[in-house]
C-alpha atoms as one frame of an Amber mdcrd trajectory, in Angstrom:
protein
   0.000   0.000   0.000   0.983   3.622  -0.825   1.439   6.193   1.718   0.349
   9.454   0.568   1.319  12.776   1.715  -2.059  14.891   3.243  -2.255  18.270
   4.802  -5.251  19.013   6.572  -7.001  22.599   6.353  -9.576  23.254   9.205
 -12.093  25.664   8.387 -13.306  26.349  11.884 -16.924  25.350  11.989 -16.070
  21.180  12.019 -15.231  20.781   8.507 -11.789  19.858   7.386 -10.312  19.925
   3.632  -7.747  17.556   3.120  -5.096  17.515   0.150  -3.818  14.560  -0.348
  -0.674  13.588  -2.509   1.590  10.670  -3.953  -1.310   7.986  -4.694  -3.062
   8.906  -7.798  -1.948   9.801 -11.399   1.644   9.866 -10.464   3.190  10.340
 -13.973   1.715  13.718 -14.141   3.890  16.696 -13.051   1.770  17.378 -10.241
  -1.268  15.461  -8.885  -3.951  15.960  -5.645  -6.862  14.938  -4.143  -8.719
  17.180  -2.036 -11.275  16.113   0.215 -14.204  17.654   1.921 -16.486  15.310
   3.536 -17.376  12.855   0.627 -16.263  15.325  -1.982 -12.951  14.275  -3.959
 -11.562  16.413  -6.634  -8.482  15.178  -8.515  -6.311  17.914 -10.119  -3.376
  16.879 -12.482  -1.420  19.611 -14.345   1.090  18.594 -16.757   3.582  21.087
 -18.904   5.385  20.786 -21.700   9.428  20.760 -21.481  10.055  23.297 -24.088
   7.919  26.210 -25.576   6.532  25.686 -29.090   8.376  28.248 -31.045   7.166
  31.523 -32.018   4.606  31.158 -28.799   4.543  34.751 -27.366   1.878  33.892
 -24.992   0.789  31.812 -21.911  -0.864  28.784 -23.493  -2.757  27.646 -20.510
  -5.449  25.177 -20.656  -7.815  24.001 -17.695 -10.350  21.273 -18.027 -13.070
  20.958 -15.155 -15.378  17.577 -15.521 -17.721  15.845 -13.132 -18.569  12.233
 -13.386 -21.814  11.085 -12.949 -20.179   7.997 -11.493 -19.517  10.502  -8.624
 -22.804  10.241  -7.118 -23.840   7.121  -8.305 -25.967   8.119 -11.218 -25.823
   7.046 -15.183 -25.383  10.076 -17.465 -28.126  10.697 -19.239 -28.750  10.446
 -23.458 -28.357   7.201 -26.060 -24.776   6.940 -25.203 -25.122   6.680 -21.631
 -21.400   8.312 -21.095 -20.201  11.933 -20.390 -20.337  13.956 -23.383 -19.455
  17.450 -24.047 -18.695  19.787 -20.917 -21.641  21.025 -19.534 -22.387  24.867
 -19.318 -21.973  24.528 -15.425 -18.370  22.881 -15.914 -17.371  25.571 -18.358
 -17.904  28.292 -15.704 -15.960  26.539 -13.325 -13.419  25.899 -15.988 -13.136
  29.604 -16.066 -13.270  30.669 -12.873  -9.989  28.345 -12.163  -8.505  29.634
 -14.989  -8.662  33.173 -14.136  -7.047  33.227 -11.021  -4.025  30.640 -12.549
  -3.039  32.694 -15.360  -1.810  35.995 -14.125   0.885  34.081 -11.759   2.902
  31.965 -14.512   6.069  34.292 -15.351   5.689  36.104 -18.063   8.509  34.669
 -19.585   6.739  31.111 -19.450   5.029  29.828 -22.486   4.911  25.809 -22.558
   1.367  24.251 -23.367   0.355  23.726 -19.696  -2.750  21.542 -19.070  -4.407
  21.764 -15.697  -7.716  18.809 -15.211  -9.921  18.858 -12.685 -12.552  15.669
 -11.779 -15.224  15.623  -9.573 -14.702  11.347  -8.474 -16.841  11.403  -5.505
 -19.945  13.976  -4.672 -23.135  14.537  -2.541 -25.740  16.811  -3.020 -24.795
  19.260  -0.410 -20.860  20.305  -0.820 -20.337  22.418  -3.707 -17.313  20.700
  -5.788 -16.796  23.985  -7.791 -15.536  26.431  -4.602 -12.294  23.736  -4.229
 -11.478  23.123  -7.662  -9.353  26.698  -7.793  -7.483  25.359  -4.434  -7.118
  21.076  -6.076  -5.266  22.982  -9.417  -3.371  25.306  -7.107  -2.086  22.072
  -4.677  -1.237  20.193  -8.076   0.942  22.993  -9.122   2.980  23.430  -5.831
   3.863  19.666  -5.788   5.075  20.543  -9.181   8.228  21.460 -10.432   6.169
  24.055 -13.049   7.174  27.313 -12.117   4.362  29.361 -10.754   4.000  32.197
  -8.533   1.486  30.363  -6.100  -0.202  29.456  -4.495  -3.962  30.653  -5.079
  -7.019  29.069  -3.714 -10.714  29.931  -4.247 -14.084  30.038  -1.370 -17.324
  30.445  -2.017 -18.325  32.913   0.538 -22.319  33.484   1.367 -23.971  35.571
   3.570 -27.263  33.270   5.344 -29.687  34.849   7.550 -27.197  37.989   8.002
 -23.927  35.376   8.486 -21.559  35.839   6.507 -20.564  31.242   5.701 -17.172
  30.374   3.868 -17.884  27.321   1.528 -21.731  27.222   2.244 -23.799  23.707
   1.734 -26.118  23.708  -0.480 -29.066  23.945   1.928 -27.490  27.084   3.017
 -27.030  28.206  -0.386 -30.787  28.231  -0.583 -30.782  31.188   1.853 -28.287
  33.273   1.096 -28.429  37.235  -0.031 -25.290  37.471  -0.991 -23.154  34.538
  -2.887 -19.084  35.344  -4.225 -16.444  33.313  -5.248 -13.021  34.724  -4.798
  -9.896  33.644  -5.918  -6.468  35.256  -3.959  -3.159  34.674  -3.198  -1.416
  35.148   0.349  -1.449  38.808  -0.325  -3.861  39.358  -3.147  -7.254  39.119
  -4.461  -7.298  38.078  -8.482 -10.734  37.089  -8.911 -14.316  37.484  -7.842
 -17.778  36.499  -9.143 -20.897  36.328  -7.742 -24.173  37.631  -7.075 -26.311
  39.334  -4.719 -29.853  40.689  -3.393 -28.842  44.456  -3.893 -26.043  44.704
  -1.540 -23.968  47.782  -0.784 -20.766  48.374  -1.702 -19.398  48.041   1.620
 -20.820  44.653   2.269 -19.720  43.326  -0.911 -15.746  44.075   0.419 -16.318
  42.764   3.568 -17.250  39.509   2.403 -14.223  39.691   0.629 -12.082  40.129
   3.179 -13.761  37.310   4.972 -12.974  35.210   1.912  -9.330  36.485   1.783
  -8.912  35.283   5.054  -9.951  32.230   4.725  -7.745  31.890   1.471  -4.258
  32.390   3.322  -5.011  29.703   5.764  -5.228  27.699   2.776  -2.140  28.930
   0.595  -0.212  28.384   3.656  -1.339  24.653   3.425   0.020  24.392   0.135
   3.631  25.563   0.933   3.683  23.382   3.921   2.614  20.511   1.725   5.562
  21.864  -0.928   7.413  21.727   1.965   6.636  18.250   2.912   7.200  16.724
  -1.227  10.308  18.639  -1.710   9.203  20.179  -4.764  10.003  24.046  -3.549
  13.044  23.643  -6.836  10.959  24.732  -9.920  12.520  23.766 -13.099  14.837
  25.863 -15.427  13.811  27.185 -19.023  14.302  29.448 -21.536  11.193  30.510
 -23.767  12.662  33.830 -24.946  15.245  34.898 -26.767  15.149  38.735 -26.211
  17.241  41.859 -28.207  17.658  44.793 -25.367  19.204  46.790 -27.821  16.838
  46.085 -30.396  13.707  46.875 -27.491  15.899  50.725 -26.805  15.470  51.274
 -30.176  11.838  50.364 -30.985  10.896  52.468 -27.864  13.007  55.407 -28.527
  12.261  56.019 -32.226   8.275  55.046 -32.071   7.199  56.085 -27.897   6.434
  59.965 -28.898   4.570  58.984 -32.315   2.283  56.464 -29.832   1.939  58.760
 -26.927   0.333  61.162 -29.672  -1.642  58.559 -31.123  -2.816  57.922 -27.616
  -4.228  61.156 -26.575  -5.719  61.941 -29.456  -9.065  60.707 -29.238  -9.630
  58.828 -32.100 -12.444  56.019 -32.898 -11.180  52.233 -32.592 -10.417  51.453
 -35.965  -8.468  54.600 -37.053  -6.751  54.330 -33.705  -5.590  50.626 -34.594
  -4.679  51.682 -38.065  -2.742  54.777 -37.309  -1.090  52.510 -34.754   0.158
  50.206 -37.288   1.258  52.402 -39.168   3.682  53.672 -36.733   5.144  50.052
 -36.370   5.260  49.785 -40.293   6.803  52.698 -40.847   9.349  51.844 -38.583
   9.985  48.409 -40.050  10.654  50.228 -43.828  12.538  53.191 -42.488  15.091
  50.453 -40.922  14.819  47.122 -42.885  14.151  48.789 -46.182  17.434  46.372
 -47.785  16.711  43.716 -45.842  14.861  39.764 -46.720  11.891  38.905 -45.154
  13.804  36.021 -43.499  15.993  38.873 -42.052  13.601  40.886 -40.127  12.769
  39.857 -36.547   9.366  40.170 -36.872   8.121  38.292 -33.925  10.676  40.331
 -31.631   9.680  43.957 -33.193   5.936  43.065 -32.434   6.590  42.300 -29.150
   8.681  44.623 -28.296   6.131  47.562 -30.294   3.321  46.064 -28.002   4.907
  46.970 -25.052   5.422  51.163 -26.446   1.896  50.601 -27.311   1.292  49.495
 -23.793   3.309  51.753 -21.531   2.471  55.183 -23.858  -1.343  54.758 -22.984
  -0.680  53.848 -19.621   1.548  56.595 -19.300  -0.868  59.373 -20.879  -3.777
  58.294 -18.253  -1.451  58.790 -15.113  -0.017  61.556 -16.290  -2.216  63.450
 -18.004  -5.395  61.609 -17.245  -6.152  61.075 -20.987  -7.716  57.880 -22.251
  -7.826  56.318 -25.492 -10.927  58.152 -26.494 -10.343  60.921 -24.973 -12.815
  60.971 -22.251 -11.760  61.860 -18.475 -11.483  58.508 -15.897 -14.874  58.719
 -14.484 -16.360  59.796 -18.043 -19.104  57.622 -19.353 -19.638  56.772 -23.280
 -22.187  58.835 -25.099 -25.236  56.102 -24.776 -28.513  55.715 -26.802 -31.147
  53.417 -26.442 -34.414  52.065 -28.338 -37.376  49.449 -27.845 -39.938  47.635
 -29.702 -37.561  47.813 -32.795 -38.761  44.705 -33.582 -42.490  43.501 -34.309
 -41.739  39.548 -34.209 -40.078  38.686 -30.822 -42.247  39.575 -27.414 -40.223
  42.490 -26.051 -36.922  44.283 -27.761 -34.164  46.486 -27.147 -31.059  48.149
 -28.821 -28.315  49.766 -26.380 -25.716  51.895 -27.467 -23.036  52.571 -25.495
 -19.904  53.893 -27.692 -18.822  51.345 -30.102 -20.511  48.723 -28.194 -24.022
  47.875 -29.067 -26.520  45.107 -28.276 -29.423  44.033 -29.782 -31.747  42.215
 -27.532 -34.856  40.223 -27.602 -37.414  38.409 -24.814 -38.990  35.338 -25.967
 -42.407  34.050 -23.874 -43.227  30.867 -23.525 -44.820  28.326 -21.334 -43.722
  25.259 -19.269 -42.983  23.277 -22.001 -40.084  25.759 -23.118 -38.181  25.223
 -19.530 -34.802  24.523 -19.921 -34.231  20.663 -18.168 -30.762  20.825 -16.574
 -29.724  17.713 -16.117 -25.696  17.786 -14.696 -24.094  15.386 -12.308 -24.925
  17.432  -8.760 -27.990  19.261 -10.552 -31.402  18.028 -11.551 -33.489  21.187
 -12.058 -35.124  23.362 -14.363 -34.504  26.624 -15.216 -37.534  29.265 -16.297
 -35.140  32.384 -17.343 -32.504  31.766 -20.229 -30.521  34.273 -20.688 -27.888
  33.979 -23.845 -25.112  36.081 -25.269 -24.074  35.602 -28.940 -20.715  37.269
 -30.010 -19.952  37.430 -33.608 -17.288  37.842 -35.094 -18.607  41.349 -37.303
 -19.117  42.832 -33.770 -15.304  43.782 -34.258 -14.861  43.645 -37.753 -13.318
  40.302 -37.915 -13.600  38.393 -41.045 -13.682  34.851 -40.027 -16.857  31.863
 -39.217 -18.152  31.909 -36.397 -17.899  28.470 -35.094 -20.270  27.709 -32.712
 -20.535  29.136 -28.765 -17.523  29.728 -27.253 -16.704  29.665 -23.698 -16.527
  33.592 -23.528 -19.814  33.321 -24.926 -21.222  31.314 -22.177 -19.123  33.569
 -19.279 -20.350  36.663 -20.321 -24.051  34.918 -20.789 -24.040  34.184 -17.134
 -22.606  37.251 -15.676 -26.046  38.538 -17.232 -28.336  36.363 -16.136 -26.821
  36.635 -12.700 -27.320  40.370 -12.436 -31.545  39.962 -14.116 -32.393  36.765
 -12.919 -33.356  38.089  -9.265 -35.920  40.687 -10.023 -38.035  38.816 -12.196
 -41.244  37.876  -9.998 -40.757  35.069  -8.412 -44.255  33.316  -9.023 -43.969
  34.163 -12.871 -46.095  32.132 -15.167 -44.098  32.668 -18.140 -40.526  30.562
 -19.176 -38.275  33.870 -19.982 -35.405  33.760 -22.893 -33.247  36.871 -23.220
 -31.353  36.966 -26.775 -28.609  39.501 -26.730 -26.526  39.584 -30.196 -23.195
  41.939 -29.958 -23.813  43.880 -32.938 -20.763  46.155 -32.149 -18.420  45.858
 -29.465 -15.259  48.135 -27.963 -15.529  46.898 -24.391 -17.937  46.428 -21.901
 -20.674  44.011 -23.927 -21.834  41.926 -21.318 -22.605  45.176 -19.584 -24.450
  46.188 -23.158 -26.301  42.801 -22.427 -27.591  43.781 -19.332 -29.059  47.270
 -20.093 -30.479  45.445 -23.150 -31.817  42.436 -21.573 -33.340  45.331 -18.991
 -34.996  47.317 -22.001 -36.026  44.065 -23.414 -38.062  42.908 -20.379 -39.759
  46.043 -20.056 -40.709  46.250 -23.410 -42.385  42.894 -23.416 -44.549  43.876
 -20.277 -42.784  41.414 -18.128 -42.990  42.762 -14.330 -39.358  43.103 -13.364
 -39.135  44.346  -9.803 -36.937  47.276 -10.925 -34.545  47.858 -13.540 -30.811
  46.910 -13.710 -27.834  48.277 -15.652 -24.037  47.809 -15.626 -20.607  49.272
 -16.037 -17.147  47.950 -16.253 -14.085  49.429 -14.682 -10.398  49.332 -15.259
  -7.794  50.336 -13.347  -4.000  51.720 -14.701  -1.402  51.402 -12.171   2.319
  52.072 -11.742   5.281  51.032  -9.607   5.081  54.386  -7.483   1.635  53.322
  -6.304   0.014  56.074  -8.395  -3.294  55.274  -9.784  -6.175  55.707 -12.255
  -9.816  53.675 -12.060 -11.493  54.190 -15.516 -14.954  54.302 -15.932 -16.581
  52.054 -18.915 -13.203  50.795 -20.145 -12.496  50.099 -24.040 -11.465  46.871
 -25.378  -7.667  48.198 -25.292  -8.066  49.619 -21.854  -9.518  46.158 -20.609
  -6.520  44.687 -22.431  -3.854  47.006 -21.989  -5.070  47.434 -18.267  -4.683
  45.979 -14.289  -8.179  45.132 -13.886 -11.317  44.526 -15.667 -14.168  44.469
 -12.820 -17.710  44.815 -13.969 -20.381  45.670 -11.795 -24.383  45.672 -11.977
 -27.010  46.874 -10.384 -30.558  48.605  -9.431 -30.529  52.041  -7.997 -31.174
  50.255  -4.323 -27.837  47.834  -4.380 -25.000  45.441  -6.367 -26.984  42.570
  -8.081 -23.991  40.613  -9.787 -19.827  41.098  -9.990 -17.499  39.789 -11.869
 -13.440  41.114 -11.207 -10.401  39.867 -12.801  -6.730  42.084 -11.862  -3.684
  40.987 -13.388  -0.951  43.079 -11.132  -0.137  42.332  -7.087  -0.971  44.492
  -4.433  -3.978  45.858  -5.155  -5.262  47.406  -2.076  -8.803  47.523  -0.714
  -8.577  51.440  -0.643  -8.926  50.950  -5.021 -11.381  48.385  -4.704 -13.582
  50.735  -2.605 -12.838  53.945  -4.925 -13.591  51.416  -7.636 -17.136  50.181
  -6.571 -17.738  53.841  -5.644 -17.122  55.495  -8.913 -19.300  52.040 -10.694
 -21.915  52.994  -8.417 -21.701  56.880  -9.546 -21.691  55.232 -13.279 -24.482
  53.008 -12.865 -26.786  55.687 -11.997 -25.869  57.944 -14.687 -26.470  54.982
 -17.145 -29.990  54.442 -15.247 -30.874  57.567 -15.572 -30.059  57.534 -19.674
 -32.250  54.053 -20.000 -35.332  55.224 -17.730 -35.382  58.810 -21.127 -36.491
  55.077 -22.954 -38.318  53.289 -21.031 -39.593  54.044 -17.193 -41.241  51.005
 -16.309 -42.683  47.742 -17.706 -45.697  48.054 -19.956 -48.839  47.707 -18.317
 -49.844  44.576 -20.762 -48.142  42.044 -22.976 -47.715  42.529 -26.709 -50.797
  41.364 -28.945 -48.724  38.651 -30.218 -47.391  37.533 -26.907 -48.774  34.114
 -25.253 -51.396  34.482 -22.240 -51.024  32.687 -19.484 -53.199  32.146 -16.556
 -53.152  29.669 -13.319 -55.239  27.608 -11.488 -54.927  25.850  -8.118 -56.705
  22.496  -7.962 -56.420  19.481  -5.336 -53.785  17.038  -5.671 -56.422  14.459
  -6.238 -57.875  16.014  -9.065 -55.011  16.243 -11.469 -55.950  12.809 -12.619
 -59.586  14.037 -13.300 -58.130  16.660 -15.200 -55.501  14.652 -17.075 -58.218
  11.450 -17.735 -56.758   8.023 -18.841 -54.249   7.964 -21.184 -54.468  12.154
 -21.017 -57.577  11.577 -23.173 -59.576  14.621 -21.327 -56.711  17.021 -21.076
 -55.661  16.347 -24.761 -59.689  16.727 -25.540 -59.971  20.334 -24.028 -56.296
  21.255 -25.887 -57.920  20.262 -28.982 -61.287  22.231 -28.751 -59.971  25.400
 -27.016 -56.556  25.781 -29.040 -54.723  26.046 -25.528 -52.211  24.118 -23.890
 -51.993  23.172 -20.590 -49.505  21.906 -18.106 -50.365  20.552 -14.973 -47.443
  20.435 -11.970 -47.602  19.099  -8.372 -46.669  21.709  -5.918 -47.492  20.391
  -2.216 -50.793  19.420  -1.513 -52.114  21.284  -4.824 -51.967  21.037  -8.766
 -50.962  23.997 -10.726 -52.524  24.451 -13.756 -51.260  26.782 -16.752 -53.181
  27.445 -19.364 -52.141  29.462 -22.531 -53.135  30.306 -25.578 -53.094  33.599
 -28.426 -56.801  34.811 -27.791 -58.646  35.046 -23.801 -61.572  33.251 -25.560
 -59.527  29.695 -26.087 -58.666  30.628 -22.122 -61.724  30.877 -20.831 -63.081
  27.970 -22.767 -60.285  25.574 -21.391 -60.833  27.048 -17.991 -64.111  26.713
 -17.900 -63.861  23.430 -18.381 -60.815  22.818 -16.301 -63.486  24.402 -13.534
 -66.021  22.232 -14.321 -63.979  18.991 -14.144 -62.824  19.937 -10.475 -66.058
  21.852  -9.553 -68.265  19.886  -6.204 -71.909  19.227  -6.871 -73.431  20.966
  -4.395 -76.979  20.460  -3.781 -79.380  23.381  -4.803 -77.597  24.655  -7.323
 -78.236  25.129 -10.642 -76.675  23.870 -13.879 -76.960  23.977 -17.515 -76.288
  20.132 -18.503 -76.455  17.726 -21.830 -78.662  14.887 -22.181 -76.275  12.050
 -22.500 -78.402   9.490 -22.841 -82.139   8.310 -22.383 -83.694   5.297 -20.804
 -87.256   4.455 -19.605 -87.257   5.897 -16.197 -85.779   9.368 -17.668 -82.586
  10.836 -18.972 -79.042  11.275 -17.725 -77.374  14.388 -17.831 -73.751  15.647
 -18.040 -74.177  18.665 -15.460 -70.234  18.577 -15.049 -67.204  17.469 -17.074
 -67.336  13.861 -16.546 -70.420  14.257 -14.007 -73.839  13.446 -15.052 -77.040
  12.931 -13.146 -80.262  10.865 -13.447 -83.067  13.311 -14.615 -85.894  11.345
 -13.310 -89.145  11.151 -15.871 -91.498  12.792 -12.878 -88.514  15.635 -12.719
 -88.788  16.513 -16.131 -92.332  18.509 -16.520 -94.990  19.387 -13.947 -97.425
  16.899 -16.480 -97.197  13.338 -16.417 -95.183  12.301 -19.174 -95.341   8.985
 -20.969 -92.318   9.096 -22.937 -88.465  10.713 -22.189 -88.613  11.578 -25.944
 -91.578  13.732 -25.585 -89.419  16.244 -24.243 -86.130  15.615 -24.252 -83.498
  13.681 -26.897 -79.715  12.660 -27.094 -77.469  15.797 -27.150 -80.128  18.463
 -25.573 -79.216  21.600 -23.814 -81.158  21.399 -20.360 -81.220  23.689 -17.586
 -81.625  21.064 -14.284 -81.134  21.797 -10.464 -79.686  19.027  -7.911 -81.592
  18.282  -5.916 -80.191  15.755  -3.979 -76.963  13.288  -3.270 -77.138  10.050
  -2.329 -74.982   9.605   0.743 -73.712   6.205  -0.078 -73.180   6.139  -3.717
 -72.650   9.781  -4.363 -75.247   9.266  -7.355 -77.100  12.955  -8.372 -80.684
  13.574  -8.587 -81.543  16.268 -10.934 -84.756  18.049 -11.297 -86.359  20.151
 -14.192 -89.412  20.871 -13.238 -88.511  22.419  -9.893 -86.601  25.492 -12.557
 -90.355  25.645 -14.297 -93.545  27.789 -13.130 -96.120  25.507 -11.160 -99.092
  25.483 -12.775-101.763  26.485 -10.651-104.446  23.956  -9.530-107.777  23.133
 -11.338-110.829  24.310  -9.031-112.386  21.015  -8.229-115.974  20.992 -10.060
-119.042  21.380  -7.613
């Protein structure tokens, strides 16, 4: 038997993670389980020796995956085996990812591959807020150079609490729900969402988080410590020209640092950019072969002027790209109803970034069925983000969704999905297509998606809209946080941290920084100057669109609801669904029926309130009591000797006695009455052992008065 190394990580309230090492997947570079209760995640990361040439770039790849084996459960589909990753896994995939990649050396660029299994689960530990720590544990036993360790909590506040690495029970309650990512000294990462927080709370659960993150780095080193894998290994991915970098910077820095402040739109901004760099490539290689000029190395080292000329022009002269001052917000327009075909619809303009949204309406049967390993639900708001590649003028496929794609979709939904009504009939779908984009489009999305929902009449509980800051920094601690950063400001920046909200409180977050250091004193001035940029961009939406219309498009679905007993679905469904299929068919509706409790919920929709009432109606009748004295208007069903029974209900008749049916004696049923009559009857009775009704016409009908008797 193997021995493995562990380390053991007590979070304080009688839970203990565990990292184990030495057992599993040993011919990886690194390898670790991590334990919490019956969750085990095993994280292998494996790196190339040697750079692939020409690689300029950290080519990082991490792979999250649960197995359905896990918890005991076959995966669903023909195949019966895991398939593609599931949205859920992609997310975690990402939120890993971004607190790994700003801590590789810059100078590192072998193809690194970090995987991540879920091998054991239950339904109440949340696998995803230790996957950051499991790839973080495989790298220190490493010999990969990295400048580790990171780990990741889930941090939720419940009932006023603030809980590191909540259950899932707890989850449930919760107001407030962020996972951050951090190193000993730093935050890198956060995402999450909230029930309109402040901006204060928000950074005190991340200082709880933080805290709970260096008790956990500090496990890793000791575990380093314990493997004897502190020695990193040696390499050599770049060959670098210091002369030739002096000389790239000192003939092409002014020309940039003009180009910088100038102001100019994207495009002619990237062109007269290029120029500069071509310009200096003929001026200086005019006699030279292609094979001759360093091509690669001039890029590179061009970048970096690009880089450190618009840095340098915000600190100093607080000048950005576009000219606009730090806390300046793009010039915005807005529009809805642009569309006649979809149920609600938006445009937002914001800059060069635009998005063009739509809301969809449907009923039950359009709920999304999520089906993944730890998660059988469904999900009645959709919210998805579509990025093509015109939005930036990119001439190239577009090749299905891409995990950016499904990141910035979620980061949407996140900051929406809590002030739609929480007893809404509909199933919601929010389209947002990126029609033009400089920055800031999953912001776009949600100002959109905002406009979209009002526009289609859907109640929200109040409107939301969202900004993303950046931040420019420099090794004198001076500072600058920009308000609704560019694409090259997001790029060229320290931080990209996007922020929604209503006017009341934060509703969603999503923060990545790429230096060290960064001190709570920015993050505060940062969420403070979002907050100032929210509300302008509230204010520019509400000149559009104030509040949700009052009704739903002409073309929209209705929907209404019913409450029934439990023991009358069946009634309502009939054997084989022959009733509810029957009412379907002669309303034009559809309904779904749901348990909920001790009661039946049933929706019923349909284009016109006419096929609505009809199906409810009968719906009604179907459930309705008999009650004795009332009065109905029935069908004659069928005749016999003694009289005629009548349908007074769906699926309830009664026996219409022949001395019920006229004052007179009669001598036939058919005198009267035949198959398939309209008949206004009143019950008049129930038998108390076989629940059969007796029905009465006559008693509806003027007595005739009596005969005098003869004399």
């Amino acid at each position: 038997m193997i021995t493995p190394i562990e380390k053991t990580i007590d979070l304080g309230d009688g839970r203990s993670i565990t990292i184990e090492t030495g057992k599993l997947a040993k011919q990886a570079d690194g390898s670790v389980v991590v334990k919490m209760n019956n969750t085990y995640l095993l994280a292998t990361v494996v790196s190339a020796k040697d750079a692939v040439p020409g690689t300029d770039f950290m080519p990082l790849s991490v792979e999250y995956r649960e197995k359905f084996s896990a918890i005991g459960r076959f995966p669903g589909g023909f195949m019966k085996r895991e398939a593609r990753p599931s949205d859920n896994e992609i997310l975690v995939c990402r939120l890993v990812d971004r607190a790994l990649r700003p801590l590789f050396p810059e100078d590192y660029h072998a193809e690194t591959f970090v995987t991540i299994n879920l091998i054991s689960g239950d339904k109440e530990d949340l696998p995803d807020a230790l996957a950051g720590l499991a790839a973080s544990a495989a790298l220190a036993v490493s010999d990969i150079p990295f400048n580790g360790p990171i780990s990741e909590v889930r941090v939720a506040r419940v009932n006023g609490e603030l809980v590191v690495n909540p259950t899932r029970t707890q989850m449930a309650n919760a107001d407030m729900e962020l996972v951050v990512g951090a190193t000993m000294e730093n935050i890198l990462m956060v995402e999450g969402e909230m029930d309109e927080v402040s901006e204060q709370e928000m950074l005190e659960a991340m200082k709880v988080a933080h805290d709970a993150i260096k008790v956990q780095c500090q496990a890793q080193i000791e575990l380093a410590e314990m493997v004897g894998s502190t020695e990193k290994r040696a390499y050599c991915h770049e060959e670098n020209d210091e002369e030739l970098r002096a000389h790239i910077k000192a003939a092409t820095y002014d020309k940039v640092y003009e180009v910088a402040k100038a102001g100019l739109p994207k495009h002619e901004r990237a062109d007269r950019f290029a120029a500069i760099k071509e310009e200096y490539v003929a001026a200086n290689y005019a006699e030279a072969e292609d094979g001759d000029i360093p091509t690669e190395l001039i890029g590179k080292y061009y970048h970096d002027v690009e880089k450190d000329a618009v840095r340098r022009c915000v600190l100093d002269e607080r000048v950005r790209l576009d000219g606009r001052k730090t806390d300046e917000i793009r010039p915005i327009w807005s529009e809805v109803d642009y569309l006649p075909g979809p149920h609600g619809s938006s445009i937002f303009t914001r800059g060069e970034t635009q998005s063009l949204s739509t809301v969809t309406l449907g009923t039950k049967l359009d709920e999304k069925i999520v089906d993944d390993v730890l998660n059988k639900t469904i999900e009645r708001f959709l919210l998805h983000y579509n990025f093509p590649p015109f939005s930036t003028g990119d001439a190239r496929a577009s090749r299905g969704t891409s995990r950016r794609e499904i990141g910035h979709g979620n980061l949407a939904f996140r900051a929406l999905k809590r002030m739609l009504p929480k007893d809404y009939p509909y199933t919601v779908r929010i389209m947002s297509d990126i029609l033009e984009s400089n920055g800031s489009s999953s912001m776009a999305t949600v100002c959109a998606g905002t406009l979209a929902l009002m526009d289609a009449g859907v109640p929200i509980k109040k409107p939301v809209t969202g900004i993303a800051m950046g931040l420019i920094t420099d090794e004198d601690k001076n500072f600058a946080v920009l308000s609704d950063i560019l694409g090259d400001e997001d790029h060229l920046g320290d931080m990209d941290f996007k922020v929604t909200g209503t006017r009341d409180g934060i509703t969603a977050t999503q923060m990545d920084i790429k230096v060290d250091g960064l001190s709570y004193e920015v993050l505060e001035k940062a969420l403070l100057q979002a907050r100032d940029g929210r509300l302008h961009i509230m204010d520019k939406i509400m000149e559009t669109m104030s509040e949700p219309r009052e009704d739903l498009k002409p073309h929209a679905p209705r929907i209404e609801t019913i409450t029934i007993p439990k023991d009358m679905i069946g009634a309502v469904i009939g054997p084989g669904g022959k009733i509810i299929q029957e009412i379907q068919a002669s309303t034009e509706s559809t309904i779904t029926i749901e348990e909920d409790g001790n009661v039946g919920k049933v929706c019923v929709s349909a284009d016109n309130a006419a096929s609505i009432n009809a199906a409810m109606a009968k719906i009604k009748g179907i459930v309705a009591v008999p009650e004795i004295g009332e009065i109905y208007q029935g069908k004659v069903k069928s005749i016999v000797p003694f009289g005629a029974f009548v349908e007074v209900l769906p699926g309830k008749d009664g026996l219409l006695h022949i001395s019920e049916i006229e004052w007179k004696r009669l001598e036939k049923v058919e005198d009267v009455l035949k198959e398939g009559d309209e008949v206004e009857v009143k019950l008049i009775e129930i038998d108390q052992r076989s629940g059969k009704l007796k029905l009465s016409r006559k008693a509806l009908l003027p007595r005739p008065e009596r005969k005098p008797k003869k004399e």
